[in-house]
C-alpha positions as CSV (number, residue, x, y, z in Angstrom):
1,X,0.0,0.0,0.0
2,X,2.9,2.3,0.4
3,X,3.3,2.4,-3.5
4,X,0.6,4.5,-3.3
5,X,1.3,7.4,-1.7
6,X,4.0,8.3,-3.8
7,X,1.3,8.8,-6.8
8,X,-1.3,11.9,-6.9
9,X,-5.1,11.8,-5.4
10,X,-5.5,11.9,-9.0
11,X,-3.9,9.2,-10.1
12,X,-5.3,7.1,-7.2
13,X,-8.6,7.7,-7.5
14,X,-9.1,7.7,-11.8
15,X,-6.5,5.1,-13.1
16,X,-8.4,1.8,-11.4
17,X,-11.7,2.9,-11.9
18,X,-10.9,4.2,-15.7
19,X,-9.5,0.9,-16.2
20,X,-12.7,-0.7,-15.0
21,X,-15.3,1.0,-16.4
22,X,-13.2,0.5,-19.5
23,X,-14.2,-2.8,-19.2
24,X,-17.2,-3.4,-18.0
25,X,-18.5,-0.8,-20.6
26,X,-17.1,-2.6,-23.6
27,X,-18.6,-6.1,-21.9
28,X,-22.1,-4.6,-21.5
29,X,-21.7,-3.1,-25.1
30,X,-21.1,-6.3,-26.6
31,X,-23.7,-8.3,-25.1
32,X,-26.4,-5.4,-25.3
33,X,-25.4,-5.7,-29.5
34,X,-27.2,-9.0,-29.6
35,X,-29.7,-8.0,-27.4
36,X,-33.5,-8.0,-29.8
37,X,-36.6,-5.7,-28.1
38,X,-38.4,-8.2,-26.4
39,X,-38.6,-6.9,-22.9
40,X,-39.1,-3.1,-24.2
41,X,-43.2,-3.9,-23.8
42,X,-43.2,-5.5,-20.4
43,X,-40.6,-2.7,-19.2
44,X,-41.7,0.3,-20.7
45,X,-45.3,-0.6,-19.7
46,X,-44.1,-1.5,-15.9
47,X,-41.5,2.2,-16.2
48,X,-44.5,4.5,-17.5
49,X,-47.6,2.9,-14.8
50,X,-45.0,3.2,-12.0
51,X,-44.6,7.1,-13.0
52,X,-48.1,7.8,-13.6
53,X,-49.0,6.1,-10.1
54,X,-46.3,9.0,-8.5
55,X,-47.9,11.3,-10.1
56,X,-51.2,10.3,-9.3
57,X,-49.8,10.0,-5.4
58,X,-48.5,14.0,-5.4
59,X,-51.4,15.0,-6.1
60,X,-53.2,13.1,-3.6
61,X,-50.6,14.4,-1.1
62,X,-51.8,17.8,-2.8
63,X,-55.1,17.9,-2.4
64,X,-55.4,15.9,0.8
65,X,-57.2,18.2,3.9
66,X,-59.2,20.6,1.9
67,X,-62.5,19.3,3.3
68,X,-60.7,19.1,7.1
69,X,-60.2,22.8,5.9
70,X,-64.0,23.7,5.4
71,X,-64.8,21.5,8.1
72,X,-63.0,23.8,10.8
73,X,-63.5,27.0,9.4
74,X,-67.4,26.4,8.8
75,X,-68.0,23.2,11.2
76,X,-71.3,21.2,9.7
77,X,-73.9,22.4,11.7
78,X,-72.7,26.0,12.0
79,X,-75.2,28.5,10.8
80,X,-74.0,31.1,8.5
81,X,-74.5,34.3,10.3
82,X,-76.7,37.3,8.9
83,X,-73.6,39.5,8.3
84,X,-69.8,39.4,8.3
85,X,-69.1,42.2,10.2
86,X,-71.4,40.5,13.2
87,X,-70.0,37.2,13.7
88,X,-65.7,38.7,12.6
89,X,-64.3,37.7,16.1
90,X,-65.2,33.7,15.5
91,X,-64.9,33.9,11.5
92,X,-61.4,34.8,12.1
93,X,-60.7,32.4,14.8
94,X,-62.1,29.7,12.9
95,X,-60.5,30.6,9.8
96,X,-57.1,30.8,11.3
97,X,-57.6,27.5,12.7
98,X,-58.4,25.9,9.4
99,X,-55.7,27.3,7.5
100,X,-53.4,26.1,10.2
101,X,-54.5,22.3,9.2
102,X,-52.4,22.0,6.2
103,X,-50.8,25.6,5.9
104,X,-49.0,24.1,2.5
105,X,-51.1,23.8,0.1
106,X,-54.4,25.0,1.9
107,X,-53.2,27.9,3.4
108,X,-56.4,30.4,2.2
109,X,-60.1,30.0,3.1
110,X,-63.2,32.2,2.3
111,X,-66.5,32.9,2.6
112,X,-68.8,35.1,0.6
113,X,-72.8,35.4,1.2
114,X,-75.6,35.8,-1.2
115,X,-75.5,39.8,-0.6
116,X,-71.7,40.4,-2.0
117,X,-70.2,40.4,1.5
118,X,-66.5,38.5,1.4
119,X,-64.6,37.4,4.3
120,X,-61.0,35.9,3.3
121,X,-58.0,34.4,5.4
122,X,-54.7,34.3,3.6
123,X,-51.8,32.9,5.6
124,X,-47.8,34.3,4.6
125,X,-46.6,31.7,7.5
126,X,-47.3,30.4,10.8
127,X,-47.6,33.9,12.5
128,X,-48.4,36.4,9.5
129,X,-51.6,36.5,8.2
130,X,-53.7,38.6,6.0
131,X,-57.5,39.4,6.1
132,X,-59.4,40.2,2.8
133,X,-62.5,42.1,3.9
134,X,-65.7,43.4,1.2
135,X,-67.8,44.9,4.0
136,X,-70.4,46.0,1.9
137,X,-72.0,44.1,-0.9
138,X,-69.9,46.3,-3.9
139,X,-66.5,47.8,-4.4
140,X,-63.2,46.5,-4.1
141,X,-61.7,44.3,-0.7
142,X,-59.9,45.8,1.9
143,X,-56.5,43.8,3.0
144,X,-55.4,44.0,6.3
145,X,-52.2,42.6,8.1
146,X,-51.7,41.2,10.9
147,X,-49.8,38.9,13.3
148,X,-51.0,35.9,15.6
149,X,-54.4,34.5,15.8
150,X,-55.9,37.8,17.6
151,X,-53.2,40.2,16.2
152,X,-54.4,43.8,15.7
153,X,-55.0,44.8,12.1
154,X,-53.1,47.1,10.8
155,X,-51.9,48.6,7.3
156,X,-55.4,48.4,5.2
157,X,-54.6,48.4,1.4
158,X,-57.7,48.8,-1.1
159,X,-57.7,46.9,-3.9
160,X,-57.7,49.0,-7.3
161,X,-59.9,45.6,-9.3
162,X,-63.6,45.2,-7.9
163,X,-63.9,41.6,-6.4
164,X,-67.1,40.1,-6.5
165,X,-67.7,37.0,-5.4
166,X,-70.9,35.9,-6.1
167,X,-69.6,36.2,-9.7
168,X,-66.8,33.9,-9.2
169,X,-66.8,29.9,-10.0
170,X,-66.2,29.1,-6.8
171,X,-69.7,30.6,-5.4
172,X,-71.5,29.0,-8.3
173,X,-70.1,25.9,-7.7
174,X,-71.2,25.7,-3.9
175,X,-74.2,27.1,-4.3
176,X,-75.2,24.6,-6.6
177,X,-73.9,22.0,-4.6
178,X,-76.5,21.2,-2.1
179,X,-75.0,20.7,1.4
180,X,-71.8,18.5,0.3
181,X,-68.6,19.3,-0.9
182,X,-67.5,20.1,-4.7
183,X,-64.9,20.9,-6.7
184,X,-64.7,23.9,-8.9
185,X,-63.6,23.4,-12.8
186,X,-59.6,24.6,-13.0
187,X,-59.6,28.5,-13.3
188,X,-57.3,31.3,-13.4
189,X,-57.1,33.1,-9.7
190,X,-57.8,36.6,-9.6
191,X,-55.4,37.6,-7.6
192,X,-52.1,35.8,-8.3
193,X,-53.2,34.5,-11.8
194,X,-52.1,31.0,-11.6
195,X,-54.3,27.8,-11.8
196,X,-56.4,27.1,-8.8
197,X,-59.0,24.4,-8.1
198,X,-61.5,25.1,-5.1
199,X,-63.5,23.0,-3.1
200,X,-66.3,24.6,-2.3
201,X,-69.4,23.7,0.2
202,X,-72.6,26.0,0.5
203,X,-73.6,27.0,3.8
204,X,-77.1,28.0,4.7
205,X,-78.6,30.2,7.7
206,X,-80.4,29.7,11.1
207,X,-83.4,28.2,9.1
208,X,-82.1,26.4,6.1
209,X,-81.8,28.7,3.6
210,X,-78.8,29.9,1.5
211,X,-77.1,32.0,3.1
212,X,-73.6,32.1,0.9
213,X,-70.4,29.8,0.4
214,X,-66.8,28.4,2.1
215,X,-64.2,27.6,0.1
216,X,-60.6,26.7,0.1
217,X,-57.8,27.3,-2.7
218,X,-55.5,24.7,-3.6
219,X,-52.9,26.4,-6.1
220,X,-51.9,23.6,-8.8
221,X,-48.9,25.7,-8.9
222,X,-47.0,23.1,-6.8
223,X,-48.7,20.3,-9.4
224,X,-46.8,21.6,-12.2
225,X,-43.3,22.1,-10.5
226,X,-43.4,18.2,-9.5
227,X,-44.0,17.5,-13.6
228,X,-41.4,19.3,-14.1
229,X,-39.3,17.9,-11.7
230,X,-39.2,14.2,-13.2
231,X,-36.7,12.7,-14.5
232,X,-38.3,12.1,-17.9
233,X,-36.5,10.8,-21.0
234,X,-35.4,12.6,-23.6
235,X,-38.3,13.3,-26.0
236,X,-40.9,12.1,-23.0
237,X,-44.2,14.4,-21.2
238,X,-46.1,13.9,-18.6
239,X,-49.0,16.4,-18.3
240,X,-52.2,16.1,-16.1
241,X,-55.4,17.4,-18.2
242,X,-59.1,17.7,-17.2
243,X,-61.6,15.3,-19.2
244,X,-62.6,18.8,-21.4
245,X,-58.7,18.8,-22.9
246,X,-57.6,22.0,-20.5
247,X,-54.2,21.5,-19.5
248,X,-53.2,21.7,-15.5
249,X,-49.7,21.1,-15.8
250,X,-47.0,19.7,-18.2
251,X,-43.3,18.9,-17.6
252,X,-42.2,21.0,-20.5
253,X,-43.9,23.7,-22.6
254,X,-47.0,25.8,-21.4
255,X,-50.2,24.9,-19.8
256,X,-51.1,28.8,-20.4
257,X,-51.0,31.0,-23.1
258,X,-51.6,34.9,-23.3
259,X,-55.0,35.6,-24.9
260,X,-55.4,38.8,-27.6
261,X,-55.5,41.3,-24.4
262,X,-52.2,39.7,-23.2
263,X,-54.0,37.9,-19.7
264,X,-53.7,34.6,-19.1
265,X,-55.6,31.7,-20.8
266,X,-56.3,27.9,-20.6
267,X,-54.4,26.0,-23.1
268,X,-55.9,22.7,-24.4
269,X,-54.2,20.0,-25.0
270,X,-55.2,19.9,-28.4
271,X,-54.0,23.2,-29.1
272,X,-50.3,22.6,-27.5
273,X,-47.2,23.1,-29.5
274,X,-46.1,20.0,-28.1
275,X,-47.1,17.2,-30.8
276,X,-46.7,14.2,-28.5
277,X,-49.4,16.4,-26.0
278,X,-51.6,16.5,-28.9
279,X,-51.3,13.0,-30.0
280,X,-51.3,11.1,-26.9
281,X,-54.2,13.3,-25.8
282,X,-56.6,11.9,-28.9
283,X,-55.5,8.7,-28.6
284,X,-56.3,8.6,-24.9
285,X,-59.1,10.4,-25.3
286,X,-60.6,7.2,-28.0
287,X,-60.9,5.5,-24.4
288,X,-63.3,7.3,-22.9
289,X,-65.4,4.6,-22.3
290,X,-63.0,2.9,-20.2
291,X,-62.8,6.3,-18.0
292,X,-66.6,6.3,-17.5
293,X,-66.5,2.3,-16.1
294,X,-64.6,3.9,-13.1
295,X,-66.8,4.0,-10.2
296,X,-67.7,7.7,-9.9
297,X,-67.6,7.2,-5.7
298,X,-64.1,6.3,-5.8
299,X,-62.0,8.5,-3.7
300,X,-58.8,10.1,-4.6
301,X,-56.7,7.4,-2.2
302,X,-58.3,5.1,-4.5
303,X,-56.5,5.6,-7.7
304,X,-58.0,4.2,-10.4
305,X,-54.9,1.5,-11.6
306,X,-52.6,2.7,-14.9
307,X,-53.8,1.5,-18.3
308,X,-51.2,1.7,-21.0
309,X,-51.9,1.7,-24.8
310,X,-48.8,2.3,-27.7
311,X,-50.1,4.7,-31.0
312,X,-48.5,6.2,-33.8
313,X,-47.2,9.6,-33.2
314,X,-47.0,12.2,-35.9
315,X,-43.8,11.1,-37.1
316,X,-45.0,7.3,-37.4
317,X,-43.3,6.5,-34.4
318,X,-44.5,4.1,-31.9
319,X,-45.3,5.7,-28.4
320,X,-45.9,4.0,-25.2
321,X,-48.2,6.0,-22.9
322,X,-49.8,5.5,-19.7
323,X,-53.2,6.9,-18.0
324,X,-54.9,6.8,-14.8
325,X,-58.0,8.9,-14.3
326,X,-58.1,10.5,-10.6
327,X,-61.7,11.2,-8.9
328,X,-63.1,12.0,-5.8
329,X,-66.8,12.0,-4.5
330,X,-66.5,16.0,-4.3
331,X,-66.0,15.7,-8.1
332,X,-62.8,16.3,-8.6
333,X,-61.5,14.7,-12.2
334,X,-58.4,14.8,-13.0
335,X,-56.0,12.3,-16.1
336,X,-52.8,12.1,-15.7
337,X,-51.2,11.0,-18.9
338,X,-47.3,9.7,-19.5
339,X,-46.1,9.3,-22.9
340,X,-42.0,8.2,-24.2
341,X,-41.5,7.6,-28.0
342,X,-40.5,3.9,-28.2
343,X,-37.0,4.6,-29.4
344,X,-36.2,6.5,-25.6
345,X,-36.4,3.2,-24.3
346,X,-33.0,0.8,-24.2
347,X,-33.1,-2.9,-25.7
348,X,-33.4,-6.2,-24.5
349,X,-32.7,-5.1,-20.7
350,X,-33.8,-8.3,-19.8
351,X,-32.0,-10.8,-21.8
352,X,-28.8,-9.2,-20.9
353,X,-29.7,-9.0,-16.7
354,X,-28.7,-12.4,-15.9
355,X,-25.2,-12.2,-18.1
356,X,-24.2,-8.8,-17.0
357,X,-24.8,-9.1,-13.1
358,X,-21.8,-11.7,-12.6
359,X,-19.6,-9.2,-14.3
360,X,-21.6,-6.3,-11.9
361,X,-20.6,-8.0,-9.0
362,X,-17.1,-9.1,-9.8
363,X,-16.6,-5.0,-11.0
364,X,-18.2,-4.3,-7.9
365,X,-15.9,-6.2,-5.6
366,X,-12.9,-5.4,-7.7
367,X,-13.6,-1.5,-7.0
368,X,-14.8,-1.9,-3.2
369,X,-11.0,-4.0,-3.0
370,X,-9.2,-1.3,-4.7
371,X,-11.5,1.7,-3.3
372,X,-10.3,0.3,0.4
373,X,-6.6,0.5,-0.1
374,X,-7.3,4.2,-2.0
375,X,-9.5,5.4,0.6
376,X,-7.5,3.8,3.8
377,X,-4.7,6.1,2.5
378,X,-6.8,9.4,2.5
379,X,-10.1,9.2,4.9
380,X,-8.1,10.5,7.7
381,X,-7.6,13.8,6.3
382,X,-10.6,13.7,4.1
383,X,-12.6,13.4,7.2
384,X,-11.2,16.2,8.4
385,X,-11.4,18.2,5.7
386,X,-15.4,17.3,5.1
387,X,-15.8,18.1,9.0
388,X,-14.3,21.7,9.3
389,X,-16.3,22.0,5.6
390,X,-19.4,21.4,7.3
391,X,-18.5,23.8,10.8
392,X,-17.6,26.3,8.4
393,X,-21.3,25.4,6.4
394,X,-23.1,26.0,9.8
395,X,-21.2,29.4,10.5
396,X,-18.2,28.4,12.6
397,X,-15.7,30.0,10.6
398,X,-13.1,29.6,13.0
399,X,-13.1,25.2,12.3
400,X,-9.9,23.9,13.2
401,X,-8.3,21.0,11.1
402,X,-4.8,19.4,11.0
403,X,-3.9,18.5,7.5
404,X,-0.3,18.4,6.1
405,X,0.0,16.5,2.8
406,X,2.2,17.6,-0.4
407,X,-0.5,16.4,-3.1
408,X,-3.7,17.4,-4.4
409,X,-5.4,17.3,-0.6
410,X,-2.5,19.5,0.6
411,X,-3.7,22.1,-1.6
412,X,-7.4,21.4,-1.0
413,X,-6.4,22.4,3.1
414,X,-4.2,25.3,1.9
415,X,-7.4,26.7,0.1
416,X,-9.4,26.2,3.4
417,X,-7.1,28.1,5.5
418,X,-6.9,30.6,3.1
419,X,-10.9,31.0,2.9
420,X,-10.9,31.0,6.5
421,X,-8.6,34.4,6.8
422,X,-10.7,35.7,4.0
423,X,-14.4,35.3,5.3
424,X,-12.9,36.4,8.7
425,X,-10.9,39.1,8.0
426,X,-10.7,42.8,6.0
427,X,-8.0,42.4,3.4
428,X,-6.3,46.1,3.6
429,X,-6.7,46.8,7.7
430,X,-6.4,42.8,8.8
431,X,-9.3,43.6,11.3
432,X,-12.5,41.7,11.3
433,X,-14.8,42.2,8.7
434,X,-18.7,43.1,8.2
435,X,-19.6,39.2,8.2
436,X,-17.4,38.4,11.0
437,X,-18.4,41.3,13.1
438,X,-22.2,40.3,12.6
439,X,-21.8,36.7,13.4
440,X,-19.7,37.9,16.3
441,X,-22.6,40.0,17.6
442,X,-25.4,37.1,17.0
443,X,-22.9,34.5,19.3
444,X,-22.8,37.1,22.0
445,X,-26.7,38.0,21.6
446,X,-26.8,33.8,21.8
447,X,-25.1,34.1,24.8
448,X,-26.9,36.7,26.5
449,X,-30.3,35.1,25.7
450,X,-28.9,31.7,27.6
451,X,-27.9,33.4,30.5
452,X,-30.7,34.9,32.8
453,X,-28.4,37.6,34.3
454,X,-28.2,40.7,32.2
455,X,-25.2,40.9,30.9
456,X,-25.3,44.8,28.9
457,X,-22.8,45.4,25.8
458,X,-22.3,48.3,23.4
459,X,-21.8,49.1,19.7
460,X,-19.3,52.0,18.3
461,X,-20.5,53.2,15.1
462,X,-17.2,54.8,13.6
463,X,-17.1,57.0,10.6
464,X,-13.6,58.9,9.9
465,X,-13.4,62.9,9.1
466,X,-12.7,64.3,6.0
467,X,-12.0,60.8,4.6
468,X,-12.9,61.5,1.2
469,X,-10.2,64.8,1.1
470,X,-7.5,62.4,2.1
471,X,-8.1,60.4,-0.7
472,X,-8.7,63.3,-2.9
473,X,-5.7,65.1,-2.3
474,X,-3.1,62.4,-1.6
475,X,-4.6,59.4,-3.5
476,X,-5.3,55.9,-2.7
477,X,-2.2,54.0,-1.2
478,X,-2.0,57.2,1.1
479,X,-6.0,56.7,2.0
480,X,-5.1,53.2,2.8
481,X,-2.1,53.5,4.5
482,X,-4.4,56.3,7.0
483,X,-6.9,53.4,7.5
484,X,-4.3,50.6,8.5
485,X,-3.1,53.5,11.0
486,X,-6.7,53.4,12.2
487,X,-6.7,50.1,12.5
488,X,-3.8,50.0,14.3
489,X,-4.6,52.7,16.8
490,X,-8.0,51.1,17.9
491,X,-6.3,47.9,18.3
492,X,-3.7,49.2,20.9
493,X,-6.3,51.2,22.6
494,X,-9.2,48.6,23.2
495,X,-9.5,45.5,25.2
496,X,-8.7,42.4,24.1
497,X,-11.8,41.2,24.5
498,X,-13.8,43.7,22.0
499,X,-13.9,43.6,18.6
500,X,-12.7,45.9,16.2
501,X,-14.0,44.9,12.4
502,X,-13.9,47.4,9.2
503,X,-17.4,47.9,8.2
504,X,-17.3,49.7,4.7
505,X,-15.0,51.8,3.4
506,X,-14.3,54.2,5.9
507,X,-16.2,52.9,8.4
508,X,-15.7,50.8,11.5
509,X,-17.8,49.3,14.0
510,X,-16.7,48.2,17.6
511,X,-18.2,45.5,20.0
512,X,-17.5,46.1,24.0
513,X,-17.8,42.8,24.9
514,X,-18.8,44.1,28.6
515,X,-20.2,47.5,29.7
516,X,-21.5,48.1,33.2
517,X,-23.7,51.2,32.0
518,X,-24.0,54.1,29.3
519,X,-21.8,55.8,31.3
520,X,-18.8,53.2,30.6
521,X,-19.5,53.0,27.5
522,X,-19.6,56.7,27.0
523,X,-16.0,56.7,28.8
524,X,-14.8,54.1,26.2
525,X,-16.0,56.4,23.5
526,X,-14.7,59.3,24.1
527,X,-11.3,57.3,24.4
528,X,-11.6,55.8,21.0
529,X,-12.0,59.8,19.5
530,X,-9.1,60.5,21.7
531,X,-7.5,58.1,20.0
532,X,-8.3,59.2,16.7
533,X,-8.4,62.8,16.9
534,X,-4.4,62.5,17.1
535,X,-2.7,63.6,13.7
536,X,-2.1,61.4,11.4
537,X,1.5,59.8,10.9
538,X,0.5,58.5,7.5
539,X,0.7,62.1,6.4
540,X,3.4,64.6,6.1
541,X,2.0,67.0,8.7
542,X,3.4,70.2,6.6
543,X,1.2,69.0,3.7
544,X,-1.8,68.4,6.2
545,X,-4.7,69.6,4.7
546,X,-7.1,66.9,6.0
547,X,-9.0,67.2,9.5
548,X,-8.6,64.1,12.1
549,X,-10.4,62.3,14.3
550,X,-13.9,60.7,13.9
551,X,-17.8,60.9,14.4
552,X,-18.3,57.8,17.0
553,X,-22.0,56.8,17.0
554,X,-23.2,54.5,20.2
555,X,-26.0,51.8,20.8
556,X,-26.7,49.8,24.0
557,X,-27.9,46.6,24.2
558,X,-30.5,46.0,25.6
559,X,-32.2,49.5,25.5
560,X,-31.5,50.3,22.4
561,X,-31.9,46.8,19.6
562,X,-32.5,43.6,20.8
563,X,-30.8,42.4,17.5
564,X,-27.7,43.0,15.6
565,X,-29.3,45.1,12.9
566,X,-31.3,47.2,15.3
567,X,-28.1,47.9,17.1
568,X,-25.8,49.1,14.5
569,X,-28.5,51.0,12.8
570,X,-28.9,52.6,16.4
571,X,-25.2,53.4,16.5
572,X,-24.8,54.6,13.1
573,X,-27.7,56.9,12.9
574,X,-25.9,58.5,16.6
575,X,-23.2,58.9,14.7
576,X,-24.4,61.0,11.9
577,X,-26.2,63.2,14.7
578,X,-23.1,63.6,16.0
579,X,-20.8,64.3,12.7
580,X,-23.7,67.0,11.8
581,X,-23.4,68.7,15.5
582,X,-19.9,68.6,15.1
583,X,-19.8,70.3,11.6
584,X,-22.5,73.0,12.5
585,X,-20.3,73.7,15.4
586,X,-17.3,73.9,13.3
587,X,-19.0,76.3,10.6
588,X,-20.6,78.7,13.4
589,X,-23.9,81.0,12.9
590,X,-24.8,82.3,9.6
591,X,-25.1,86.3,9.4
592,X,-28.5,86.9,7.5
593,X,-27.3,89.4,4.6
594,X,-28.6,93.6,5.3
């Protein structure tokens, strides 16, 4: 095993493997030449049902909880009341309840009653919410935010577009629907403009009578990205379509298209650019019979199985599709349809399994043999290496690892420590930086929030004089030697405990690790402006044109920020009070002119 460390990780880790693959690549080629096509049915049959029957499972994972939805915000039972703006306390607590049952997808509910009033609940996460209000019968909504379950409302925003929601598909539906649950056809939301389905249930008053309609959103949005995201062949689509032809979502291409105003439109299948949507489509749709032999009461976690059936694209090539028709008792009706020209498909898979898995498992035990001695030689270090990667991942930029090698892995550790100065450390001044002096303040707010005694810090806000006439008059290296002479003076002058870091340009920001009081920290400022009101040794002081010292801005923790950004925002915004007392002192009173 010693032979091997004198070649590179390179050389280790291709030359056996090359020489494999090599080999097993030109045995599998030569038996798969005298391979024929006769497991292509039975496999490409078994491949295409298997994906349909995902497909068919996401979006029963999808649309799963929208009746526990209307159930909880409009329990059965519940009369509707006589008007929103009676019964608001209980709508919203009920509403925010029900979109808290399966926040993703179902994270709106709604109601709207027969005289155009519209109560809405639209959850952002698990604390922010918004409520979309039409307290009268016409006009636009009113949105207002607001936090927690009985958060105050705040920020009301009109809305420009008239809603009206006995107009919508949604009302119709449920109103039409008796007392049980429907589905709405697919349409286009008014609001975000994407493809929504709604399940809908009418809800009637203290005596029986309509009284106006609960609904729930499920945004098919999340339908189409998990089409896209299959691992499709080539040339294959898989596309889920309503039994009219209107597209819901496709793994490539458009299930919308703009109309002759430019909004958004259904696109049929029939009408897609995609020719193997268009011809899988008819010839699916020359089953229909089949479809309607499905027991209309099924429920969605009752999947109708896969059918398959092979047609003659465009082109005259052979295509293997598969189907499954998705229904629920609410009346939702949904085909999911998987199509791969023939050709995608390899050859003769099966006549070659039984011949190529002896040479599998020999390759296989010849690499984990020679992978052993490879890795035995380099898992040490590689552990390391992948440890202090992941510390450094989770924020700990200061990951410690003890790595000395002369090859490839060598280099790879050289490269860490040099990432490590770099994310910790300004380039020019060697102080900390921005992203070190943040993470630095979120440890010690870490701490403080552990410990139950109060343990009070402070944040300098620095901003240098007459910076900008430094560098205008002397140039650059001369600006940047002045800063490193910054640096270097808040260094000596500080504790070792605080934390000096550049913060832009010239700016600096300073962490007192431990302050009694305002008062000690006011004491520590007015040290660090000692410091810095000093002349300038990086300057010929017979050419000194430039004023020194420095505006020093100051924020307290607790009373001024809880959080990092609070506090230096604090801090810097004393500071500009400061640098603008200080000037208007400097230039004096004005004289009105006689």
């Amino acid at each position: 095993m010693k032979f091997l460390q004198f070649l590179s990780l390179r050389q280790m880790l291709t030359m056996p493997y090359v020489v494999l693959v090599l080999l097993l690549a030109a045995a599998i080629g030569g038996l798969s030449y005298s391979a024929g096509r006769v497991a292509v049915d039975t496999l490409s049959k078994q491949l295409l049902s298997e994906m349909v029957y995902r497909i068919a499972q996401a979006a029963e994972r999808h649309v799963f909880g929208a009746s526990a939805v209307l159930e909880t915000a409009f329990p059965s039972g519940v009369a509707a009341p006589a008007s929103i703006e009676d019964d608001l306390a209980n709508l919203r607590t009920r509403f925010w309840l029900a979109t808290s049952v399966h926040r993703d997808p179902n994270n709106y509910a709604y109601y709207g009653d027969r005289n155009g009033h519209f109560f809405g609940l639209w959850r952002h996460s698990a604390s922010d919410a918004e409520l979309r209000l039409r307290r009268s019968g016409e006009g636009p909504r009113t949105i207002y935010r607001f936090s927690g379950i009985d958060g105050k409302l705040h920020d009301p925003v009109r809305e420009t577009r008239i809603f009206e929601p006995r107009q919508r598909p949604w009302f119709t539906s449920g109103k039409n629907a008796a007392s049980s649950n429907t589905w709405t056809s697919v349409y286009i939301d008014f609001k975000t403009e994407e493809l929504v389905a709604t399940r809908a249930r009418r809800v009637n008053d203290a005596r029986g009578e309509f009284q106006g309609v609960v609904a729930t959103d499920l945004s098919l949005q999340g339908v189409n990205n998990f089409l896209r995201a299959l691992r499709l062949s080539a040339k294959g689509i898989a596309y889920v379509v309503e039994p009219d032809g209107n597209l819901i979502g496709t793994s490539r291409g458009h299930h919308l298209h703009k109309d002759a105003a430019g909004g958004n439109v259904r696109l049929n299948a029939e009408d897609s650019d995609d020719q193997l949507v268009v011809a899988s489509y008819r010839a699916i749709r020359k089953l229909q019979s089949q479809f309607n032999a499905i027991d209309e009461t099924n429920r969605i976690d009752e999947i109708a199985q896969p059918r398959t059936v092979v047609f003659e694209a465009v082109d005259d090539q052979p295509v293997e599709a598969a189907y499954a028709r998705i229904q629920d008792a609410a009346g939702l009706d949904w085909l999911i349809v998987v199509a791969v020209p023939r050709s995608d498909f390899l050859f003769s898979v099966t006549e070659n399994f039984k011949r190529t898995v002896a040479l599998a498992l020999l390759a296989s035990l010849m690499t984990m043999v020679i992978g052993f001695m490879v890795l035995s030689v380099v898992a040490r270090d590689l552990k390391q290496l992948a440890v202090a990667a992941r510390q450094i991942g989770n924020g700990d930029l200061n990951a410690s690892f003890d790595v000395t090698r002369s090859d490839e892995i060598g280099d790879l550790a050289k490269s860490f420590r040099s990432m490590q100065s770099k994310l910790l450390s300004d380039r020019l001044t060697g102080l900390a930086n921005r992203e070190a002096f943040m993470r630095r303040v979120d440890e010690r707010l870490l701490q403080q929030a552990e410990n139950l005694e109060p343990r009070p810090f402070a944040i300098l806000f620095i901003d240098l004089n007459d910076f900008k006439n430094i560098n205008d008059s002397f140039g650059h290296d001369v600006g940047d030697k002045v800063l490193q002479e910054i640096a270097q003076r808040m260094l000596t002058g500080l504790r070792s405990r605080d934390l000096v870091a550049r913060y832009a340009g010239d700016e600096f920001v300073v962490m007192l690790d431990a302050v009694d009081n305002r008062l000690d920290a006011e004491k520590a400022r007015n040290k660090i402006e000692q410091l810095l009101g000093a002349p300038l040794l990086s300057i010929d002081p017979a050419a000194q044109i430039a004023e020194a010292g420095a505006s020093v801005g100051l924020a307290m923790y607790p009373d001024d920020g809880q959080d990092v950004e609070s506090l230096v925002q604090r801090s810097d915004a004393d500071m500009y009070r400061r640098k603008q007392a200080s000037q208007a002192a400097r230039s004096g009173p004005v004289t009105p002119p006689a």
